[in-house]
C-alpha positions as CSV (number, residue, x, y, z in Angstrom):
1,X,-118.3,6.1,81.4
2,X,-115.3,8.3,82.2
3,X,-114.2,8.7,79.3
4,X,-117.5,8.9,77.9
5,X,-118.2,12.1,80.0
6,X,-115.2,13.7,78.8
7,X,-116.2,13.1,74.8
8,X,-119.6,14.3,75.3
9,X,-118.5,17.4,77.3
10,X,-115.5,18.5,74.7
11,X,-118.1,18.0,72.0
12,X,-121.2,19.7,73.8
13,X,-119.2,22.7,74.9
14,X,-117.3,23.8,72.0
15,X,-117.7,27.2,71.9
16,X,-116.5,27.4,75.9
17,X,-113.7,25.0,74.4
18,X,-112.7,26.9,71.4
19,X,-112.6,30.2,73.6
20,X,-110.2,29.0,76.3
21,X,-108.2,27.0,73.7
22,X,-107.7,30.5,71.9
23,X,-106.7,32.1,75.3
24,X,-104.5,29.3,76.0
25,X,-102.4,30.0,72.6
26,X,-102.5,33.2,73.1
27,X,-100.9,33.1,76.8
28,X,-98.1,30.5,75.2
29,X,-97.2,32.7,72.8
30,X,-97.0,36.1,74.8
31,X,-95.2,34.5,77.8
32,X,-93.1,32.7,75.9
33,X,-91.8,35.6,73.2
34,X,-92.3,37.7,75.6
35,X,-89.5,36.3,78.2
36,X,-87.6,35.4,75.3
37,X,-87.6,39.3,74.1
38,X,-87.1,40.3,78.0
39,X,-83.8,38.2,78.4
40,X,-83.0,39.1,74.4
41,X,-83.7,43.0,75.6
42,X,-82.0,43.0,78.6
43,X,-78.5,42.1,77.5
44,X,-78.3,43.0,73.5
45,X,-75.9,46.2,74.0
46,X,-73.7,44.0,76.0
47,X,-73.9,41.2,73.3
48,X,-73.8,43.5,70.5
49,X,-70.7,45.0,71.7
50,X,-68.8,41.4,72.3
51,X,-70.3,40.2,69.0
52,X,-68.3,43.4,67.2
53,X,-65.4,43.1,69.3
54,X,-65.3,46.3,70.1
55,X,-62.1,47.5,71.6
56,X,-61.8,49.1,75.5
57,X,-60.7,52.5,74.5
58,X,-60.9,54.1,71.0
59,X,-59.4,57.5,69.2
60,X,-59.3,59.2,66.6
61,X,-56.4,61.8,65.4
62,X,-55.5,62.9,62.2
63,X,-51.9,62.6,59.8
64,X,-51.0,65.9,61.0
65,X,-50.2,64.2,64.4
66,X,-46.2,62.5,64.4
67,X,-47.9,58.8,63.7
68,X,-44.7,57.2,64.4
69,X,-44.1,58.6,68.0
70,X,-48.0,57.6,68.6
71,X,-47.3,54.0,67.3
72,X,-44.0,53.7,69.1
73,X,-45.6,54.9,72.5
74,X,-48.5,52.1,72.2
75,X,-45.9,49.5,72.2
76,X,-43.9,51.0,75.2
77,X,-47.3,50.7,76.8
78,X,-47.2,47.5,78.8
79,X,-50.1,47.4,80.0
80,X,-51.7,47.7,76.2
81,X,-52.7,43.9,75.5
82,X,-53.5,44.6,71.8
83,X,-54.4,47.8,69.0
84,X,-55.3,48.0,66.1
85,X,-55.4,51.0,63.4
86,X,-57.8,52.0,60.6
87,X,-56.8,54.4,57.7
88,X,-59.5,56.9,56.8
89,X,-59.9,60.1,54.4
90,X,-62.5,62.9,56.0
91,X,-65.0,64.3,53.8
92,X,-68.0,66.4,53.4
93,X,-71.5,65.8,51.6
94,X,-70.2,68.3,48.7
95,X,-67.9,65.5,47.8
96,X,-70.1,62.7,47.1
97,X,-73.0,63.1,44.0
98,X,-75.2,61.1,42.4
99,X,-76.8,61.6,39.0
100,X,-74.6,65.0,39.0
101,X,-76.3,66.3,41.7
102,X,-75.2,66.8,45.8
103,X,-76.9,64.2,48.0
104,X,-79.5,66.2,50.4
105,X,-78.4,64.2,53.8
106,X,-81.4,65.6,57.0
107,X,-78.5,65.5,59.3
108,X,-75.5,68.0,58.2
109,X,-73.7,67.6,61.1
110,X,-72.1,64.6,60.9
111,X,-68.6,64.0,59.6
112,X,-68.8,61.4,56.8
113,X,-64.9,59.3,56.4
114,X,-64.2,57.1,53.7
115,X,-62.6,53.9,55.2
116,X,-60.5,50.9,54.2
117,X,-61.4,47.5,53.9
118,X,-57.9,46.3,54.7
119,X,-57.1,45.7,58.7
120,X,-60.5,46.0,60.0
121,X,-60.0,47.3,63.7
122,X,-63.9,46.0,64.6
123,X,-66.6,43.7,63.1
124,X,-69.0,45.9,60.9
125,X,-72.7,43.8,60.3
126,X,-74.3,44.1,57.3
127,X,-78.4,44.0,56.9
128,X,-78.6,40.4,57.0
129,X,-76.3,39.7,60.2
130,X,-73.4,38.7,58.6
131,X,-69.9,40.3,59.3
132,X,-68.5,42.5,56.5
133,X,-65.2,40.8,55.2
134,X,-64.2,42.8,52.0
135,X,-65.3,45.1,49.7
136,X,-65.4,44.5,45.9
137,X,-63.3,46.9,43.7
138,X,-66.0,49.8,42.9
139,X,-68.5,49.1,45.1
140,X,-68.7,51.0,48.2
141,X,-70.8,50.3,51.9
142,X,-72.1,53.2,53.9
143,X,-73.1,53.0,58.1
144,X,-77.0,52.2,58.2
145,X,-77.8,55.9,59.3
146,X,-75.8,57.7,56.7
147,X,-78.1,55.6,54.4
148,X,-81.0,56.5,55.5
149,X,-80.2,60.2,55.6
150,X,-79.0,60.4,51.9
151,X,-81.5,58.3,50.6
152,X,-79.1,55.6,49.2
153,X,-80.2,52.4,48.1
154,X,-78.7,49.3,46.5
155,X,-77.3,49.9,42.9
156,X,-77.0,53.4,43.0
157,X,-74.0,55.0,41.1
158,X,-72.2,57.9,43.0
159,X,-69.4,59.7,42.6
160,X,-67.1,60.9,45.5
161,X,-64.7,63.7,44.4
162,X,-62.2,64.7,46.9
163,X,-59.6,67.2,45.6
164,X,-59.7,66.2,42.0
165,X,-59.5,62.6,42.3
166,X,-62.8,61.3,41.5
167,X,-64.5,57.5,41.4
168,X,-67.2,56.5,40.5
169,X,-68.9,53.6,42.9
170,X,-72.0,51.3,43.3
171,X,-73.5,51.5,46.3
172,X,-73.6,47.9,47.9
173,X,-75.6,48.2,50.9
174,X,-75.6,49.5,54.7
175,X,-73.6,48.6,58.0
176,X,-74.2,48.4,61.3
177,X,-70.9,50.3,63.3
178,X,-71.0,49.2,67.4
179,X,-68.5,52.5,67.7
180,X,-69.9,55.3,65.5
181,X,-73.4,53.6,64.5
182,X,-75.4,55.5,67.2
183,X,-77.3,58.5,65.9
184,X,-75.9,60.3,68.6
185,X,-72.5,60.2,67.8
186,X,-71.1,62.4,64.7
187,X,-69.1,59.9,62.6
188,X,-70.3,58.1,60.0
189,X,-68.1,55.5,57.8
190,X,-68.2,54.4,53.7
191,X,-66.4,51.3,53.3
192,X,-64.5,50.7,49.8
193,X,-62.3,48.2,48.5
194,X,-58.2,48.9,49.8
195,X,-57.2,49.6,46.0
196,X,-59.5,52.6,45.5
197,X,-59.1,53.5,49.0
198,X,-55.5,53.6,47.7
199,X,-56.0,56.0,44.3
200,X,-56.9,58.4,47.3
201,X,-54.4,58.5,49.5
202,X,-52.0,58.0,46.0
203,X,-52.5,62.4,46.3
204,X,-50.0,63.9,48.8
205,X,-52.6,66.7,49.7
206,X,-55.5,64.1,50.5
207,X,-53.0,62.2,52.2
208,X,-51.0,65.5,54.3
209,X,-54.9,67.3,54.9
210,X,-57.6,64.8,55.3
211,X,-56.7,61.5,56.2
212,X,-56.2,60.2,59.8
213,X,-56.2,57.2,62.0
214,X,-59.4,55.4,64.0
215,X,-56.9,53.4,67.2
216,X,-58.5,50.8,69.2
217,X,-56.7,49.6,72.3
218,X,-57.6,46.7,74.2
219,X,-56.3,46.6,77.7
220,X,-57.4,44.6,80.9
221,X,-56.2,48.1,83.1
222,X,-57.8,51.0,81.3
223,X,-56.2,53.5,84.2
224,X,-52.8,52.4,83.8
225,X,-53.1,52.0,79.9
226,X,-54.6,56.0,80.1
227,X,-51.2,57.3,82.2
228,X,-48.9,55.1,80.1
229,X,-50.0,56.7,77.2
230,X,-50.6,60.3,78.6
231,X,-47.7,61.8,76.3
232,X,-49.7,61.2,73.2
233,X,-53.5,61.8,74.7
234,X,-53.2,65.3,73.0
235,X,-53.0,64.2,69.8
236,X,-55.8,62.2,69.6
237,X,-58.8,64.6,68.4
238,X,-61.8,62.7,70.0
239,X,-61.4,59.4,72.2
240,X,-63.5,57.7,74.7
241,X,-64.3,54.1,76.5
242,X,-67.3,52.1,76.5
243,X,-69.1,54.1,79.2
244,X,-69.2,56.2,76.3
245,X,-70.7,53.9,73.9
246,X,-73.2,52.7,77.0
247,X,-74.4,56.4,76.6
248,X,-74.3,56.7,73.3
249,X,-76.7,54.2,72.4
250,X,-79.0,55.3,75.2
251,X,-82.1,55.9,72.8
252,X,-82.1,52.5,71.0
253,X,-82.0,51.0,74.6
254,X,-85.1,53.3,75.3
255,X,-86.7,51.5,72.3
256,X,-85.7,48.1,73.6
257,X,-87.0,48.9,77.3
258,X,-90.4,49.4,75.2
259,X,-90.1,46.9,74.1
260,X,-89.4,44.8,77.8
261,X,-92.6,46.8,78.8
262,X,-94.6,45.9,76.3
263,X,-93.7,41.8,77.1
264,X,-94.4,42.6,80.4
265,X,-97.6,43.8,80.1
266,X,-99.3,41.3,77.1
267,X,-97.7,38.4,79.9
268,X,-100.3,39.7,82.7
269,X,-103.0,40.0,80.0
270,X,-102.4,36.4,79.3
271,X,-102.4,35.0,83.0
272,X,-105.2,37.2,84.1
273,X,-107.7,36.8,80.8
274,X,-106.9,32.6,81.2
275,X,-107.2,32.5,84.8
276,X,-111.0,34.6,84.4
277,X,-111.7,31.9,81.5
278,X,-111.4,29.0,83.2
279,X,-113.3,30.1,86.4
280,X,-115.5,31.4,84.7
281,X,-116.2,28.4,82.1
282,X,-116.2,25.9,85.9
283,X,-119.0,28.1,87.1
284,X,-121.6,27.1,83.8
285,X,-120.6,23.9,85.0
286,X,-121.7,23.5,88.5
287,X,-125.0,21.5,87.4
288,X,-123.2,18.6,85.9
289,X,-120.9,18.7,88.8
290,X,-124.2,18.1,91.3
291,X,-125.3,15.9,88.7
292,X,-122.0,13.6,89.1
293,X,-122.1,14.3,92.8
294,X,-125.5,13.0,92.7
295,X,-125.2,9.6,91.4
296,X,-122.4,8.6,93.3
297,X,-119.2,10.1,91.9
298,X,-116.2,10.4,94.4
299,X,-114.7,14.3,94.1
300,X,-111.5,13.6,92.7
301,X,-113.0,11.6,89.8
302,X,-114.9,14.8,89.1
303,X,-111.9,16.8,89.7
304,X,-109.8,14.5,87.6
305,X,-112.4,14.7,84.5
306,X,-111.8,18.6,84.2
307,X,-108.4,18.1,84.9
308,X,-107.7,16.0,82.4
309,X,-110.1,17.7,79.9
310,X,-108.0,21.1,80.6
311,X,-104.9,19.1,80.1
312,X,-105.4,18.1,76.5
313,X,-106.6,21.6,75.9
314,X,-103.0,22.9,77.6
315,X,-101.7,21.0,75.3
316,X,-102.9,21.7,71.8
317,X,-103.0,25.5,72.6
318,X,-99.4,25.7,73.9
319,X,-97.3,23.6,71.1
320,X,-99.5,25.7,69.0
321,X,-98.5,29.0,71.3
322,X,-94.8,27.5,70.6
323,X,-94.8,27.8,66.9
324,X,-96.5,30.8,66.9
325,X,-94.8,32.7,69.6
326,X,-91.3,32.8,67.4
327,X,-92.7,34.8,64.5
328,X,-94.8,36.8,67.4
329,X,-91.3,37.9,69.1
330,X,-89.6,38.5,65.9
331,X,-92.2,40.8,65.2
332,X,-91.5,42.5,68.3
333,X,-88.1,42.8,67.9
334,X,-88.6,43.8,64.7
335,X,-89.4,47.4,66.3
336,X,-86.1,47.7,67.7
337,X,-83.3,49.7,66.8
338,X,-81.8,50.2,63.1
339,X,-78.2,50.7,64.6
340,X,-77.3,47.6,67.0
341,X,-78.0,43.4,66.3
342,X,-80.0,41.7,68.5
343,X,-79.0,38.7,68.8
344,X,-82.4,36.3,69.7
345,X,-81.8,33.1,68.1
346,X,-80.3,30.9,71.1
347,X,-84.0,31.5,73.1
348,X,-85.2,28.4,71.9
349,X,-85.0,26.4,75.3
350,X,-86.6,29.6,76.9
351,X,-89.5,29.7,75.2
352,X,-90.1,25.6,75.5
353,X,-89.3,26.1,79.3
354,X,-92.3,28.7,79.3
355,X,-94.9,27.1,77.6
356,X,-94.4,24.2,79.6
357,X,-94.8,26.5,82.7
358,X,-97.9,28.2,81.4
359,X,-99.6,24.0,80.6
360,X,-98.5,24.0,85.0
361,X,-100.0,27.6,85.5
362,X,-102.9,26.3,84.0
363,X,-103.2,22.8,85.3
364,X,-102.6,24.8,88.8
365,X,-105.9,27.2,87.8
366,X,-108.0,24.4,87.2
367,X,-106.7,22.4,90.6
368,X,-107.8,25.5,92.6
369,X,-111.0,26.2,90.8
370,X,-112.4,22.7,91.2
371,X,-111.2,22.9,94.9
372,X,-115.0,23.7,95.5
373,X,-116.4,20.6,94.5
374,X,-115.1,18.5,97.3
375,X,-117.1,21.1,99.5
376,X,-120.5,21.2,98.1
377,X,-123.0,19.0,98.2
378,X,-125.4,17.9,95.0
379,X,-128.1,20.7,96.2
380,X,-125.7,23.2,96.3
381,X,-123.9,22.4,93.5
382,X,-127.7,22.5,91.2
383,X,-127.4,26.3,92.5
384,X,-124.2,26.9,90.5
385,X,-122.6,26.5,93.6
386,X,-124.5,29.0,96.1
387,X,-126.4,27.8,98.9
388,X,-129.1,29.6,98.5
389,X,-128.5,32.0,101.4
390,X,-127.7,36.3,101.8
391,X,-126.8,37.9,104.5
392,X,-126.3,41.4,102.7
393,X,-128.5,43.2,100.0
394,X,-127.3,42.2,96.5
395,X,-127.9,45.5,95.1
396,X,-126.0,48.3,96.6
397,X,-127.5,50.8,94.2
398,X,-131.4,51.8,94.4
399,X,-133.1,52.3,91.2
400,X,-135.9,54.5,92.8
401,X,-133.2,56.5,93.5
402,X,-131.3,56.6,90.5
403,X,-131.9,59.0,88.0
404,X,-130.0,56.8,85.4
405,X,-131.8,54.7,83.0
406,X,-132.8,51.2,83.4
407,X,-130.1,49.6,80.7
408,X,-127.3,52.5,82.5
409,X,-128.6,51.6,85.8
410,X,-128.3,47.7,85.5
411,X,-125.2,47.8,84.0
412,X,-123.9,50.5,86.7
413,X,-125.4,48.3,89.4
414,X,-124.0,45.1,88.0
415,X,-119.8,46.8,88.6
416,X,-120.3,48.0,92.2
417,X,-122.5,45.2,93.2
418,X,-119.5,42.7,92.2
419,X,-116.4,44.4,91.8
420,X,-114.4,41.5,92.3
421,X,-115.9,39.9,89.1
422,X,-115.8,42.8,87.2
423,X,-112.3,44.3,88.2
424,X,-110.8,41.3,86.3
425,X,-112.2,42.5,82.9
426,X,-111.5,46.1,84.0
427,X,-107.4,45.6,84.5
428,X,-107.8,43.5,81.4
429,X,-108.6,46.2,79.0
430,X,-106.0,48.9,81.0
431,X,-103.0,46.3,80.3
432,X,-104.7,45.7,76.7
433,X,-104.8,49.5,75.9
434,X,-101.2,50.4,77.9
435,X,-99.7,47.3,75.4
436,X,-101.2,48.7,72.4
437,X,-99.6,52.3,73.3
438,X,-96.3,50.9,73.7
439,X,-96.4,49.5,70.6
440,X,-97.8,52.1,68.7
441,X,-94.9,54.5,70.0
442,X,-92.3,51.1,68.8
443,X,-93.8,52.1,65.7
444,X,-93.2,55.7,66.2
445,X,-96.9,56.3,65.7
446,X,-98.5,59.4,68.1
């Protein structure tokens, strides 16, 4: 008979079914992409930075400095634990052309270098993740903002001319720079292959005039490293630590705490939209309830049919919540910054942990909800579970008094006669709409 109960009631009910199994998926699959993006958000400069290996002080100077006295003062420099040098060659958008014509870049204030592939200093990312080993003879890679601003794409031929020595290269794709990819900071790297870097710095006025040195040092004592190397500080043209970097990525972490918000918020849509469901759904069933109670059914077999009908319903709609809720946080991350990698794909135990958390949520709902039953008796369960009594006037409005009309008056009268019941819906649709404007502004939509 039990389970006889529980057929005719999942079969009876399926619209009731269907909507809390919907809500149910849905709450999986925002809580569980959503703490997977908040733990994902919350440490992705940190990560991005180890994952480049970027260095804990960095410089820049230029040939015109003595390079030997620098390089034979970094290795006085005890407290230096490593460094590493990158050969570059400075120029301007007047050197680089495509079809014959200048490229129009919207930002004209950057400096634009042409690098080395040889003796990498840092990891640089290309689009798909993967770290950028060596570049082909002829083809050439450009940091992921640079891109953008010149309107490069893959296969593009250009030309990059830099006091008569001119080659021609195909443009391979961007790169993601942990040290001069933020849009804030005013370098911007090509990468080419070490044998055409070479047919540049092969001119003695390209190499005397516009080439220069990016220095990384890596140092456990970044105070003593600084006065050890005082003598050659004035050399360097620009330097700085990763406090530096921490503020020059501040708008793409601005973008990713939208990003936290919006995870936030579609969690407390979930719990408080599921946990108005389910009450809600228990109250149409207060009749069967004093039906059961009626014929002799102990409470906690009553209690245990819903239970266990709300249990197999947790369970469909969170494995499906499960498989959903990846592509669902991908999306979301998706709206993230251009310039850093967010690393997302070890989240997997996270986002099993919280769907199994959300099936005890709701299991804990449905305990608490069905609390009434061992409290009412058949009668008053046959009332939908009042007893009949009022001490207070249900309507606080008076429509004699009202100069509303009757379909703006019930409605009116239906809010401030039961705001508890209707102040669920209303913080519903405030987190729904405060969700949807965070995301629209991911988008960069007004």
């Amino acid at each position: 008979m039990y389970l006889n109960i529980l057929k005719k009631d999942l079969k009876r009910k399926k619209t009731m079914n269907v909507i809390l199994l919907v809500f149910i998926i849905l709450a999986s699959m925002f809580v569980s992409s959503g703490v997977s993006n908040i733990i994902t958000t919350t440490t992705a400069l940190d990560k991005y930075f180890e994952m480049a290996d970027i260095p804990d002080y960095f410089a820049l100077y230029m040939n015109k400095a003595d390079h030997m006295d620098i390089i034979k003062s970094l290795e006085n420099a005890s407290a230096i634990d490593e460094f590493r040098i990158e050969e570059f060659v400075q120029i301007s958008q007047s050197n680089i052309t495509r079809d014959g014509e200048a490229l129009n870049a919207s930002n004209i204030s950057q400096t634009l270098v042409l690098q080395s592939d040889r003796n990498m200093g840092i990891n640089y990312f290309l689009d798909d993740g993967s770290v950028l080993e060596s570049v082909p003879k002829g083809k050439i890679y450009a940091a992921g903002f640079t891109e953008k601003n010149m309107g490069l794409k893959v296969g593009d031929k250009i030309i990059v001319e830099i006091e008569g020595v001119s080659l021609e290269f195909t443009f391979a794709g961007g790169f993601k720079d942990a040290v001069c990819g933020s849009e804030l900071m005013g370098i911007k790297r090509f990468i080419l292959n070490g044998g055409d870097f070479d047919e540049y710095m092969s001119d003695e006025t390209i190499k005397n005039m516009y080439s220069g040195k990016f220095l990384y040092i890596h140092t456990a004592d970044l105070d003593r490293t600084l006065s050890q190397i005082a003598d050659i500080s004035d050399s360097f043209t620009f330097s700085g630590d990763t406090k530096v970097l921490d503020q020059a990525y501040i708008f793409d972490m601005i973008i990713t705490g939208l990003i936290l918000a919006v995870s936030i918020i579609l969690i407390i849509i979930s719990f408080v939209v599921l946990r108005f469901t389910i009450t809600f759904t228990l109250s149409e069933e207060f009749r069967e309830i004093g039906v059961m109670k009626a014929i002799g059914i102990r409470n906690i077999k009553i209690r245990g049919l819903y239970l266990t009908k709300y249990a197999a319903i947790s369970v469909v709609g969170t494995v499906i919540g499960l498989v959903l809720s990846y592509p669902f946080g991908k999306m979301l991350m998706g709206l993230s910054t251009e310039s850093i990698i967010i690393d997302s794909g070890n989240n997997a135990f996270v986002n099993i942990g919280c769907v199994v958390l959300v099936a005890a949520v709701i299991l804990l709902f449905c305990l608490g909800c069905t609390g009434r039953v061992s409290k009412m008796s058949p009668i008053d369960a046959i009332r939908n579970g009042q007893t009949g009594e009022r001490f207070r006037k249900k309507s606080v409005m008076s429509l004699g008094r009202s100069r509303l009309g009757g379909a703006a008056f019930l409605a009116v009268n239906d809010i401030v006669s039961s705001p508890k019941r209707y102040s669920i819906i209303i913080l519903t649709f405030f987190f729904v709409y405060v969700a949807a404007d965070h995301t629209f502004q991911c988008h960069g939509v007004s």
